[in-house]
C-alpha positions in Angstrom: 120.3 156.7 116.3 123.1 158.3 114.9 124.9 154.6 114.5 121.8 153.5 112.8 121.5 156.5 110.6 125.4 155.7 109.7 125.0 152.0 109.1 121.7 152.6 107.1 124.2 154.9 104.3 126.3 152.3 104.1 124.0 149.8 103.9 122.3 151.7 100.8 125.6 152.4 99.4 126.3 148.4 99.6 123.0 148.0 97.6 123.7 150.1 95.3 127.0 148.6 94.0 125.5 145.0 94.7 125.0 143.1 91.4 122.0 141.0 92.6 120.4 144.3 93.0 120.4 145.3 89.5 119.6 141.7 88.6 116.7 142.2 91.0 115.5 145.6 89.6 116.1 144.6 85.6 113.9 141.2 86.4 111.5 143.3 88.3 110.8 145.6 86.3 110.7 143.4 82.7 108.3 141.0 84.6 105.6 143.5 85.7 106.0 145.7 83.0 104.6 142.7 80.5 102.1 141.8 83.0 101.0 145.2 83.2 100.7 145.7 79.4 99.1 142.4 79.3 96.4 143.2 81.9 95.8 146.2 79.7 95.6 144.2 76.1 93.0 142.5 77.6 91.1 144.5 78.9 91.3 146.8 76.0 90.3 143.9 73.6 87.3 142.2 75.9 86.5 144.9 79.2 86.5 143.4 82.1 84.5 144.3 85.9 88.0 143.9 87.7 90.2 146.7 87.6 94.2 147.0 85.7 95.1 147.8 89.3 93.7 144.9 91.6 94.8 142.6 88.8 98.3 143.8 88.9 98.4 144.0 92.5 97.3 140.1 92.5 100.5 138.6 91.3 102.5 140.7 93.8 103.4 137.1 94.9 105.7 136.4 91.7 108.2 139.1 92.1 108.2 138.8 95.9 109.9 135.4 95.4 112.9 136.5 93.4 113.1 140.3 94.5 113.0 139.4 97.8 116.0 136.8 98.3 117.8 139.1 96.3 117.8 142.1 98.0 118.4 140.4 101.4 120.6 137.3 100.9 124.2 139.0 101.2 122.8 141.6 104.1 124.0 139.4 106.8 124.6 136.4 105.3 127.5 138.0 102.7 129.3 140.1 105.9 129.7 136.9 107.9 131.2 134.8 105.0 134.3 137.3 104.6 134.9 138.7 107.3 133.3 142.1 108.0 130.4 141.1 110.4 133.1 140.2 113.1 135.0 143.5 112.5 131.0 145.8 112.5 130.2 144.2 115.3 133.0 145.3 117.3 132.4 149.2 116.7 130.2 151.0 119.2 127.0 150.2 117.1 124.1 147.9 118.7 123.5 144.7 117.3 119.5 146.0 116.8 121.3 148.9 114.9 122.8 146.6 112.9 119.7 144.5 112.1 117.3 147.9 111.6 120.0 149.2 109.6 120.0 145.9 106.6 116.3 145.2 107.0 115.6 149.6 106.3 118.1 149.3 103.8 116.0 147.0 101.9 112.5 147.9 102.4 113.7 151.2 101.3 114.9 149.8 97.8 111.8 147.2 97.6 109.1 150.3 98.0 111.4 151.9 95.6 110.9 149.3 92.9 107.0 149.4 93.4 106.7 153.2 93.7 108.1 153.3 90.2 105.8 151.0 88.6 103.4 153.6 89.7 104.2 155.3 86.5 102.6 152.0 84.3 99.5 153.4 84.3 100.7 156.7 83.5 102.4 155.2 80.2 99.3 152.8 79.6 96.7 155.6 79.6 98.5 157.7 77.3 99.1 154.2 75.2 95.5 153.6 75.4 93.4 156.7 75.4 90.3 154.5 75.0 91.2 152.7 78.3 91.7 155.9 80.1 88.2 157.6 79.4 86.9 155.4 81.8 89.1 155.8 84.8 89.7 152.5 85.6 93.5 152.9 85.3 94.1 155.3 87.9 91.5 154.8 90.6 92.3 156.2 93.6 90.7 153.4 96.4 92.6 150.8 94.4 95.7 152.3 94.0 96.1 153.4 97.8 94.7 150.3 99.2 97.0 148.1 96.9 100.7 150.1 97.3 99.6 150.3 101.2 99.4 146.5 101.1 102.7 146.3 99.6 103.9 148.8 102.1 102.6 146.8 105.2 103.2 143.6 103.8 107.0 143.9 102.5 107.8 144.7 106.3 107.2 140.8 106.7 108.7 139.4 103.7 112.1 142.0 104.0 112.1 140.4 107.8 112.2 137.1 106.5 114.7 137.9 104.4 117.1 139.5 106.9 116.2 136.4 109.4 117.2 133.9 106.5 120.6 135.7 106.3 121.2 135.9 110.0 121.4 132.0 110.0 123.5 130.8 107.9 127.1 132.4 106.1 126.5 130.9 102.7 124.7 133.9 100.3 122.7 131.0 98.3 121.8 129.1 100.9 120.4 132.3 102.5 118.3 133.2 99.3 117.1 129.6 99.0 115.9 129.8 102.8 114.5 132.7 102.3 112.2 131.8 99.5 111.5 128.3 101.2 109.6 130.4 104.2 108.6 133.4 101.4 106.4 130.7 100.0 105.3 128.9 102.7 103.9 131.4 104.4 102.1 132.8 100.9 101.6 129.9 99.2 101.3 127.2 102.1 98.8 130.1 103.8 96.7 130.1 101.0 96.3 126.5 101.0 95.7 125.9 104.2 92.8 128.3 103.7 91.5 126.1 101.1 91.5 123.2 103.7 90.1 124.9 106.6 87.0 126.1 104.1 86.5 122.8 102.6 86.4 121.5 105.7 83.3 121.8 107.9 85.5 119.9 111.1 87.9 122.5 112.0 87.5 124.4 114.9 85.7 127.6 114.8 88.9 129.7 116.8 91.2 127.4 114.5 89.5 128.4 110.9 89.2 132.1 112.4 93.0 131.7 112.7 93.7 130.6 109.7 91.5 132.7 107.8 93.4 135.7 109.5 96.5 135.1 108.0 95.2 134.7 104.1 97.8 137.3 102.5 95.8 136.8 99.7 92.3 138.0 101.3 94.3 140.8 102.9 95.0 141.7 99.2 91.8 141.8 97.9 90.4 143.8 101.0 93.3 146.6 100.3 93.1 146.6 96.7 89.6 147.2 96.6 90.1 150.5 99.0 88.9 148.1 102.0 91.3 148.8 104.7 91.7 146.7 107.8 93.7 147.6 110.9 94.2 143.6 112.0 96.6 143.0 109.0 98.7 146.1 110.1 98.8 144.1 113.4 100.1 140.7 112.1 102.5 142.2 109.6 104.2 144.5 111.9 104.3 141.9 114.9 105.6 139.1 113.0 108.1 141.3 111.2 109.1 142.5 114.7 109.9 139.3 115.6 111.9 138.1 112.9 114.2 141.1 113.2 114.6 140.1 117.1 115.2 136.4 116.4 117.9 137.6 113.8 119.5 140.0 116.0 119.7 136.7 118.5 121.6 135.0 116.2 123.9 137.3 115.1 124.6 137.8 119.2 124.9 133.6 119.3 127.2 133.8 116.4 129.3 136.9 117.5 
């Protein structure tokens, strides 16, 4: 524990002073800041039934893709290309340690980015007094089911991002992996959803399957203050997993 705690320091430090992570924070944070104000124009200028919040939380997807690769691509990727992965993994630190260590490091700095736009609606209601009469821009059951989403759901996408890394020593190649499986498992799930509901043929165990892994539905359930326990399941699992395989390969690679 003490290694990890150690490793985790450094590895914030390392984020801290990382260019790609201010690239990733100043894209962030000018991308959902217009979409935010957007969602608000328009629903200031024609009112509509969905709330700021679920539609915000809806195109969580864009700055996963970029924010993501970002954060993750030098983690292990970067240490094995000059040199320092070799020398860490001599110390008395676990190769797990190691792993945890990169894949807290960024999940820590990825919440962070979200918990911050938590102050958009803040801003917007003192922006737009007329919006915030209503109460739409800070309900509670949206707000908690949508950054618990995010919460439960960045444990996958920060694990694919640390597995990406662990395979390869070239940084770019490790961010373009990662966004290769980043969108095939949001956007390939989502259309393979579309298929197995158009389609009356599919097996009932097989469409259940499919149906289970919708990110998307898993969204609107959370944002709408539904929560489910069978998405913590697959997230965690899955994320689990990743981090295993990754901590496989460094071993293979060692």
């Amino acid at each position: 524990m003490r290694h990890y705690l150690i490793l985790l320091k450094h590895e914030l430090r390392m984020l801290l002073i990382s260019p790609p992570t201010y690239i990733a924070s100043v894209l962030f944070f000018m991308l959902m800041g217009f979409l935010y104000w957007s969602i608000i124009r328009g629903m200031v200028n024609a009112p509509e039934e969905a709330l700021p919040s679920v539609q915000f939380f809806s195109v969580f997807w864009i700055p996963v893709f970029f924010v993501v690769p970002l954060l993750t691509m030098r983690s292990i990727a970067g240490e094995r290309s000059t040199g320092t992965l070799d020398t860490l993994m001599t110390t008395p630190a676990s190769r797990v340690a190691v792993v945890l260590s990169k894949f807290s490091g960024a999940y820590l700095f990825y919440m962070l980015l979200w918990l911050i736009t938590l102050g958009f609606p803040l801003i917007a209601s003192k922006l737009y007094p007329q919006a915030a009469s209503s109460g739409a821009l800070l309900d509670p059951a949206s707000l908690i089911g949508g950054y618990l989403f995010l919460a439960i759901s960045g444990l996958l996408f920060i694990a694919i991002g640390i597995f990406a890394s662990s395979v390869t020593r070239s940084q770019l190649v490790a961010g373009m992996l990662s966004f290769a499986l980043l969108f095939a498992i949001v956007v390939g799930g989502q259309q393979l959803g579309n298929i197995a509901n158009s389609s009356g043929n599919l097996a009932e165990w097989l469409e259940t399957t499919v149906n289970y892994l919708q990110i998307f539905q898993h969204l609107d359930d959370f944002s709408r203050g539904i929560v489910d326990t069978r998405p913590f399941f697959y997230y965690t699992s899955t994320a689990a997993l990743l981090l295993g395989l990754s901590t496989l390969v460094i071993e293979a690679k060692a």
